[in-house]
C-alpha positions as CSV (number, residue, x, y, z in Angstrom):
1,X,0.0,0.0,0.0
2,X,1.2,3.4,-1.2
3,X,-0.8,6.1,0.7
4,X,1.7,8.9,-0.5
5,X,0.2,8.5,-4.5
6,X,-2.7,10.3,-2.5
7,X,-0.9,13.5,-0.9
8,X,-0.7,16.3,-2.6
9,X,-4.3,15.9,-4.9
10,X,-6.1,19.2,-4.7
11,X,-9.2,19.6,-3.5
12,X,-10.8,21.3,-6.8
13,X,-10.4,17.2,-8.1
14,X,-11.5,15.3,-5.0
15,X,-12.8,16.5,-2.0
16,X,-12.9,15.3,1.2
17,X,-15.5,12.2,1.0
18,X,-14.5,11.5,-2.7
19,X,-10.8,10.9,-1.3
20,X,-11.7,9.3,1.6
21,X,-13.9,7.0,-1.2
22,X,-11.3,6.4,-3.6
23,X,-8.7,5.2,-0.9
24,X,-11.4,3.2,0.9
25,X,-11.8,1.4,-2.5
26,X,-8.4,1.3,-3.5
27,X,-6.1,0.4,-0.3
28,X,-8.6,-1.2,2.0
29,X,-11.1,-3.0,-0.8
30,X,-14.5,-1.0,1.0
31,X,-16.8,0.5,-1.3
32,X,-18.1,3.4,0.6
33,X,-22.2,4.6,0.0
34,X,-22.8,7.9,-1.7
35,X,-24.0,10.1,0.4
36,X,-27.5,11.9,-0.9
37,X,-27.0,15.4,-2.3
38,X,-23.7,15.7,-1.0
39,X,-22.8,17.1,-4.4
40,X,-25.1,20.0,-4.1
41,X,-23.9,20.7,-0.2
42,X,-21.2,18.5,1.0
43,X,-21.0,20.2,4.5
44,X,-24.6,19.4,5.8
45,X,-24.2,15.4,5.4
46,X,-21.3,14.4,6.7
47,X,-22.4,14.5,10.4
48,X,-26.0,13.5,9.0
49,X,-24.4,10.5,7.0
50,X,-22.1,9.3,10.2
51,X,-25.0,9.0,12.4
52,X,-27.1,6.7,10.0
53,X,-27.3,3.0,10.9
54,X,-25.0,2.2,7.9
55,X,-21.9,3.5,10.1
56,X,-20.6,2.1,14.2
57,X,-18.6,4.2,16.1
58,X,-15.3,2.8,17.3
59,X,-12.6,3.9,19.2
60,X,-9.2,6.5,18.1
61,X,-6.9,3.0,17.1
62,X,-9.2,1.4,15.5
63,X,-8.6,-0.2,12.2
64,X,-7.0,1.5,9.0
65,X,-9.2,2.1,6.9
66,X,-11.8,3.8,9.5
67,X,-13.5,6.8,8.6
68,X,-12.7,10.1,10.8
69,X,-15.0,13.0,11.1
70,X,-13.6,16.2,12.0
71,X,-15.4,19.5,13.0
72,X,-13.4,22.5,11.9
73,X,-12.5,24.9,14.4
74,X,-15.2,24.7,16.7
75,X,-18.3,23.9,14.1
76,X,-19.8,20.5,14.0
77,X,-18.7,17.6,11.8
78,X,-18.2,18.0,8.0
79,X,-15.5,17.6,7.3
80,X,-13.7,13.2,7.0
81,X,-10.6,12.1,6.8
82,X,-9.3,8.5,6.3
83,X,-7.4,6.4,9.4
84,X,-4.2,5.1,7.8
85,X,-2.9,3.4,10.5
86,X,0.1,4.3,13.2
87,X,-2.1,7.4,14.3
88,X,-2.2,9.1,11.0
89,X,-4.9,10.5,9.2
90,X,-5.2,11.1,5.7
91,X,-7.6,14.0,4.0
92,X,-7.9,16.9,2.2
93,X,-8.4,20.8,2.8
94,X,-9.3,23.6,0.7
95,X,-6.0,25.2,0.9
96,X,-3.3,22.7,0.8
97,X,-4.9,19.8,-0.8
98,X,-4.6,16.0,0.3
99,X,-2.1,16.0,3.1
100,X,-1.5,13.1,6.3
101,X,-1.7,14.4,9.5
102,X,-0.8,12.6,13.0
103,X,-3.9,12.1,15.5
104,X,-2.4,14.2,18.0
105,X,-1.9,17.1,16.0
106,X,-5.8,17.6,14.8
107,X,-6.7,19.5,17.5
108,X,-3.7,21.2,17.3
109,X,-4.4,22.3,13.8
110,X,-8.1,23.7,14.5
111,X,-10.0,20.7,14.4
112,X,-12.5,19.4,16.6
113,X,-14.8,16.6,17.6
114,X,-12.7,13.9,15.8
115,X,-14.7,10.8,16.0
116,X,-13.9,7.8,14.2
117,X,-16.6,5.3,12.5
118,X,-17.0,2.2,10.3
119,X,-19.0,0.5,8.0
120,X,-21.4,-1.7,9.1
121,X,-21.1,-5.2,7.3
């Protein structure tokens, strides 16, 4: 697995859930659901789309592969990032593009209520 082909895509090509998507697909064979009218208003369905029945909560250490949700600075889930494994996180922001972050620096970096989920089998 080469996680680093995924650094560096700018968000105008994928954003957040369609990276977290392709690498679910890709690295960790898990087809992930599309999420209704996220296209038209990505930021209102992420926490929406975490809290259906399709998705469990698990713990920070889970399994790579887990889905993160992140609040940003404060406001309430919409944004997701990817668990790769060894506490690092993989997503994408507006500004810089795909990037890997450690765990312990989310908070750091402005974002909040990181929760981690999975796909229901």
């Amino acid at each position: 697995m080469n996680i680093n082909q995924y650094v560096g895509i700018p968000y105008s090509e994928l954003d957040c859930y369609a990276l977290v998507r392709l690498v679910s697909e890709k690295e960790f064979n898990t087809v992930l659901p599309d999420i209704v009218d996220y296209v038209e208003n990505p930021d209102l369905y992420i926490l929406d789309e975490m809290e259906s029945s399709r998705w469990e909560r698990v713990e920070f250490g889970g399994q790579p592969g887990d889905v993160v949700s992140l609040g940003v600075r404060g406001q309430p889930p919409r944004h997701v990032g990817l668990y790769i494994g060894m506490g690092y996180v993989l997503h994408t922001s507006r500004s810089h593009g795909s990037l890997i972050h450690l765990h312990v620096n989310l908070k750091r970096l402005g974002y909040t209520d990181v929760e981690y989920y999975r796909l229901r089998k």
